[in-house]
PADO-630878 format. One record per residue (C-alpha): residue number from 1; residue in three letters; z, x, y. Coordinates in steps of 0.02 Angstrom, whole numbers, plus 50000, padded with zeros to 5 digits. Layout:
<sites>
+-----+-----+-------+-------+-------+
!   n ! res !    c3 !    c1 !    c2 !
+-----+-----+-------+-------+-------+
! NUM ! ALA !     Z !     X !     Y !
...
+-----+-----+-------+-------+-------+
</sites>
This chain:
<sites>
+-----+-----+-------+-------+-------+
!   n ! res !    c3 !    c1 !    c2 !
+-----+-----+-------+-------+-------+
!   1 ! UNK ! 48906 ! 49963 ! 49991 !
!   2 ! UNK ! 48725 ! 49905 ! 50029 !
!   3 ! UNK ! 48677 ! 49994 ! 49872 !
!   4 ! UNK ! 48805 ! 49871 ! 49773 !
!   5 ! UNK ! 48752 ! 49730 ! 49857 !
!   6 ! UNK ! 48580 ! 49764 ! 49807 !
!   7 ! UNK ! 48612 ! 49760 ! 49624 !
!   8 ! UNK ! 48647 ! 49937 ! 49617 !
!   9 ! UNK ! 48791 ! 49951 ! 49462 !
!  10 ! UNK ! 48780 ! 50159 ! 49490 !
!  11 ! UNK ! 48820 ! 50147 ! 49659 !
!  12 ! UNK ! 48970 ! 50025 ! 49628 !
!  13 ! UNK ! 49032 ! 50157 ! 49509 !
!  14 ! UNK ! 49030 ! 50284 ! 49637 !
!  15 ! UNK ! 49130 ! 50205 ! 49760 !
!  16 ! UNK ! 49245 ! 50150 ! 49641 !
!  17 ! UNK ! 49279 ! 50336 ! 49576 !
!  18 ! UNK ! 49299 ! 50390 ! 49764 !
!  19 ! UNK ! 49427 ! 50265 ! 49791 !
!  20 ! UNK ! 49518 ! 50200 ! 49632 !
!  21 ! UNK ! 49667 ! 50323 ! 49688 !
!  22 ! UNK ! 49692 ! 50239 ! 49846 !
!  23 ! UNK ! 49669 ! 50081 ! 49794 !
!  24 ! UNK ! 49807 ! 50126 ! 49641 !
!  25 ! UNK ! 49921 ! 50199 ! 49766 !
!  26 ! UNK ! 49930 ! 50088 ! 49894 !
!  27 ! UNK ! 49962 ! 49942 ! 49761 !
!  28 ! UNK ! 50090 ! 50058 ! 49689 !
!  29 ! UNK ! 50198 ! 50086 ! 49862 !
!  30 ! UNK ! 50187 ! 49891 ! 49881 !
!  31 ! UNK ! 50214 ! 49834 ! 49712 !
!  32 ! UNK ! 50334 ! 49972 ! 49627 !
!  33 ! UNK ! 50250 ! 49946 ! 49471 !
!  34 ! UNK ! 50101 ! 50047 ! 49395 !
!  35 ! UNK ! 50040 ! 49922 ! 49282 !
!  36 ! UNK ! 50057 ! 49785 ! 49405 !
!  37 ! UNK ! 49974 ! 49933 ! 49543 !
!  38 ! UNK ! 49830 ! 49948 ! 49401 !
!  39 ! UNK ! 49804 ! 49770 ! 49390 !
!  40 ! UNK ! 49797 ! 49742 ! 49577 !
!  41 ! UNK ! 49682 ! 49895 ! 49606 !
!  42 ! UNK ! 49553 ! 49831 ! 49470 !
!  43 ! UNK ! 49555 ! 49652 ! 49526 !
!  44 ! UNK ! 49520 ! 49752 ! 49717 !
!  45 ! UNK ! 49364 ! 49802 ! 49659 !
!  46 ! UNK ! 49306 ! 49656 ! 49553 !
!  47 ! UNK ! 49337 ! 49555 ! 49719 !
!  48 ! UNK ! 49240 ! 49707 ! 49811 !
!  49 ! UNK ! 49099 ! 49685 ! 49680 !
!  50 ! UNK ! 49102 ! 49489 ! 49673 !
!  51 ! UNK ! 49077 ! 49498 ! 49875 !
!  52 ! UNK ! 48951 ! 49631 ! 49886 !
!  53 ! UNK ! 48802 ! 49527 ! 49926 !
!  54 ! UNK ! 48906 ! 49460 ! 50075 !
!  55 ! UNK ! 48994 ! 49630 ! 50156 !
!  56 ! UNK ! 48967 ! 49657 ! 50335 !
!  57 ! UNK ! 49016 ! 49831 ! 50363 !
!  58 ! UNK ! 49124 ! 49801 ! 50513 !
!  59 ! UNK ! 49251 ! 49918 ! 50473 !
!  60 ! UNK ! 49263 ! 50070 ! 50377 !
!  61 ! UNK ! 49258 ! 50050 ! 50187 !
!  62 ! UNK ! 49418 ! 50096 ! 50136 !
!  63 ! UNK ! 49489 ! 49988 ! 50282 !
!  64 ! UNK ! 49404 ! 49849 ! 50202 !
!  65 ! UNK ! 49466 ! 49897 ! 50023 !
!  66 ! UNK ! 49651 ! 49899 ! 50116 !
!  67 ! UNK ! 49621 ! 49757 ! 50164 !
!  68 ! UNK ! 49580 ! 49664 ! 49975 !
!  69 ! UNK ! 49735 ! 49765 ! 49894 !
!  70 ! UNK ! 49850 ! 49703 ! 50019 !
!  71 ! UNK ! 49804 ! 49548 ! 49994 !
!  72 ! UNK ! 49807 ! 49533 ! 49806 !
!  73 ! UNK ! 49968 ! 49633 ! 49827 !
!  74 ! UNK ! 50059 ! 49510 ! 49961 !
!  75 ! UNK ! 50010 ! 49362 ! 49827 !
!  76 ! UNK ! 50088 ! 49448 ! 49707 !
!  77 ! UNK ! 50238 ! 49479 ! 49792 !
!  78 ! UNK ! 50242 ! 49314 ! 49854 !
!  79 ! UNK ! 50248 ! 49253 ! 49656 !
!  80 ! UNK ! 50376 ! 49379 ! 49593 !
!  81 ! UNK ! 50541 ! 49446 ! 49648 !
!  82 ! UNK ! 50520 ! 49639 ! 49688 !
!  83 ! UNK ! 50532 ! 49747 ! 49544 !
!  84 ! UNK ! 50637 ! 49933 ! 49548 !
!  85 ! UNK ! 50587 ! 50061 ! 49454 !
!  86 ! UNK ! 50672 ! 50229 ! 49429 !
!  87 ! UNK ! 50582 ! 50346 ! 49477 !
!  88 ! UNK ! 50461 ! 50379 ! 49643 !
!  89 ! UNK ! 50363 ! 50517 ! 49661 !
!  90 ! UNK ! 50423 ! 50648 ! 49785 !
!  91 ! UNK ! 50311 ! 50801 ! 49867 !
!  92 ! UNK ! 50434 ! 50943 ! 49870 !
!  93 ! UNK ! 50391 ! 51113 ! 49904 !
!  94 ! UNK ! 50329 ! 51247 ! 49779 !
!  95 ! UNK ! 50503 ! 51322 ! 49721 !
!  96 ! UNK ! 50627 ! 51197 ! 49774 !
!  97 ! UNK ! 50816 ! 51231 ! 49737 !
!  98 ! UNK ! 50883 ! 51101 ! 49619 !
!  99 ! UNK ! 51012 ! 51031 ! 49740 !
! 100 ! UNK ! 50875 ! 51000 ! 49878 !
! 101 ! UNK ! 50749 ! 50918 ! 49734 !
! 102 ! UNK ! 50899 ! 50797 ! 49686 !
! 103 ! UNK ! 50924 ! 50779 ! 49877 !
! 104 ! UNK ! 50738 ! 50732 ! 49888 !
! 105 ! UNK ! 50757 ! 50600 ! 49748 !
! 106 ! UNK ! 50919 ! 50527 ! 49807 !
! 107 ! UNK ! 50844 ! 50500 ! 49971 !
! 108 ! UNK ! 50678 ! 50443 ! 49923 !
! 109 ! UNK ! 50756 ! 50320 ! 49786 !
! 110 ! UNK ! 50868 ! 50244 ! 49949 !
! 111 ! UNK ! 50716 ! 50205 ! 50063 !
! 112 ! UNK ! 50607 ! 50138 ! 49913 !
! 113 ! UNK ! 50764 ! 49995 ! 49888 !
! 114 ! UNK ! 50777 ! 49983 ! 50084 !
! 115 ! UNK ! 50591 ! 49952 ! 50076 !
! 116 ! UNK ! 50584 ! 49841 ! 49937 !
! 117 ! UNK ! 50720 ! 49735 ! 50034 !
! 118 ! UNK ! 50603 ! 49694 ! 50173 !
! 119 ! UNK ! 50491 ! 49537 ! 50188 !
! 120 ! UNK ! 50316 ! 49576 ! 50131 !
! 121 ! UNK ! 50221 ! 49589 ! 50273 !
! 122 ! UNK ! 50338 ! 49700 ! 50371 !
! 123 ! UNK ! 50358 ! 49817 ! 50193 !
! 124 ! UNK ! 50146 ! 49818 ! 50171 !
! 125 ! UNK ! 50151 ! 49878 ! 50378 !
! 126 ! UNK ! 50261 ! 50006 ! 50355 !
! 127 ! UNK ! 50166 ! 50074 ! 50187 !
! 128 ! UNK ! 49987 ! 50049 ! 50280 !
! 129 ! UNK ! 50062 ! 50145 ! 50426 !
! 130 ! UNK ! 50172 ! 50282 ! 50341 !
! 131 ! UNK ! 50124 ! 50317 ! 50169 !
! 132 ! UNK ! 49942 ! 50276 ! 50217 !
! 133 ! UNK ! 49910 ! 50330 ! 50382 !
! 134 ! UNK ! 49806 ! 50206 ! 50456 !
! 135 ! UNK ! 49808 ! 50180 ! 50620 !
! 136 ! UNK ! 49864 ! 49990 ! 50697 !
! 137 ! UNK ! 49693 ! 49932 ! 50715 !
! 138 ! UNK ! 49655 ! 49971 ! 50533 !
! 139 ! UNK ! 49806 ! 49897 ! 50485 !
! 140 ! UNK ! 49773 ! 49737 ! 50562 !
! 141 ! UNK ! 49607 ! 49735 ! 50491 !
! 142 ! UNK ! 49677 ! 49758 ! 50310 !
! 143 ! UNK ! 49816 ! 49612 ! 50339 !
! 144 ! UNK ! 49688 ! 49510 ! 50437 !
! 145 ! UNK ! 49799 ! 49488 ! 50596 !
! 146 ! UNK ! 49788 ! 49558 ! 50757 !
! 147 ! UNK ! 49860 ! 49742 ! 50827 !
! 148 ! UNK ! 49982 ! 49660 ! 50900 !
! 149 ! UNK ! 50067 ! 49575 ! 50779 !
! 150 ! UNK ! 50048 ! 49737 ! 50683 !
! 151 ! UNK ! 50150 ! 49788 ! 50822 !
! 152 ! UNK ! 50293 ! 49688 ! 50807 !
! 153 ! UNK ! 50301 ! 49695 ! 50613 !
! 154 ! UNK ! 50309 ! 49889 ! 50629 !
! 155 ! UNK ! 50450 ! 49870 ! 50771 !
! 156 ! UNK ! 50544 ! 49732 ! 50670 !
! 157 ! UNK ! 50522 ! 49819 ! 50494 !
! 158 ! UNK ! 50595 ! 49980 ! 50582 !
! 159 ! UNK ! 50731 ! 49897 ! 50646 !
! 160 ! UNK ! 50748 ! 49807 ! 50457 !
! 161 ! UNK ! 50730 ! 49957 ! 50362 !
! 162 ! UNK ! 50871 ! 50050 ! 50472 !
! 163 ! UNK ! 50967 ! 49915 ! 50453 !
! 164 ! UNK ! 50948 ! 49926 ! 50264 !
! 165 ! UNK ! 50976 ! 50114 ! 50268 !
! 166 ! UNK ! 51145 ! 50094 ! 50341 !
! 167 ! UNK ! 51215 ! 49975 ! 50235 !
! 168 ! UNK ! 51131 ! 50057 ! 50084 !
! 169 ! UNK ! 51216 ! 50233 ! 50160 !
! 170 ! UNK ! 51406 ! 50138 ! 50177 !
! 171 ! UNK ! 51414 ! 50062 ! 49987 !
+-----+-----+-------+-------+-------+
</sites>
């Protein structure tokens, strides 16, 4: 990053080739659009770009670039009801039976509308924590609150999403 915010347009490119998949898939799981995901990934790094000259590196990089999509991705929530798509991606294994790939589906296409039934911020903790992997710290750094609070959205979007997974598993 010190490279980019010394002028250096190679260096910018390089970093955004290392992490333009992230970026795209964390705006994906929030969003549940790819175009929308694209758009939010791209406007990630512009912002990245546009801030170089002022970047502190007080976190790791791609906790900081969490931290932009999420943002960008939580205003566009906030403007637009949530969008469902068809089809999520699944990782099955190599040679999977056809009843236990549908299973796979069925059950992944239930927790994506359970998901996208949550408020934002508890749906964007869950994806930072789950689909992600970061730990709370780096998830309160990318939604620019405190662990704690990370804490409690993670306990109440649990609690939310089983909820949701019940009623979604009685209709």
């Amino acid at each position: 990053m010190q490279e980019v915010a010394d002028g250096g347009i190679e260096a910018f490119g390089e970093l955004v080739r290392r992490n333009q998949r992230h970026a795209w898939n964390t705006a994906w799981r929030l969003l549940q659009d790819p175009a929308e995901a694209e758009d939010a990934a791209q406007d990630a790094f512009l912002k990245i770009l546009d801030a170089a000259p002022r970047y502190r590196p007080r976190a790791a990089f791609r906790t900081y670039l969490c931290r932009v999509v999420t943002r960008l991705c939580l205003d566009r929530l906030e403007k637009k009801k949530p969008v469902y798509v068809a089809d999520l991606p699944v990782s099955v294994s190599p040679a999977p039976a056809p009843s236990d790939e549908l299973a796979a589906r069925d059950r992944a296409a239930v927790v994506r509308q359970a998901l996208q039934g949550l408020p934002p911020r508890q749906r964007v903790a869950l994806v930072l924590r789950y689909y992600d992997d970061l730990s709370y710290r780096e998830i309160a750094q990318a939604m620019g609150t405190s662990v704690k609070s990370v804490e409690r959205l993670l306990a109440r979007g649990r609690d939310a999403l089983g909820d949701r997974l019940r009623e979604l598993k009685h209709k």
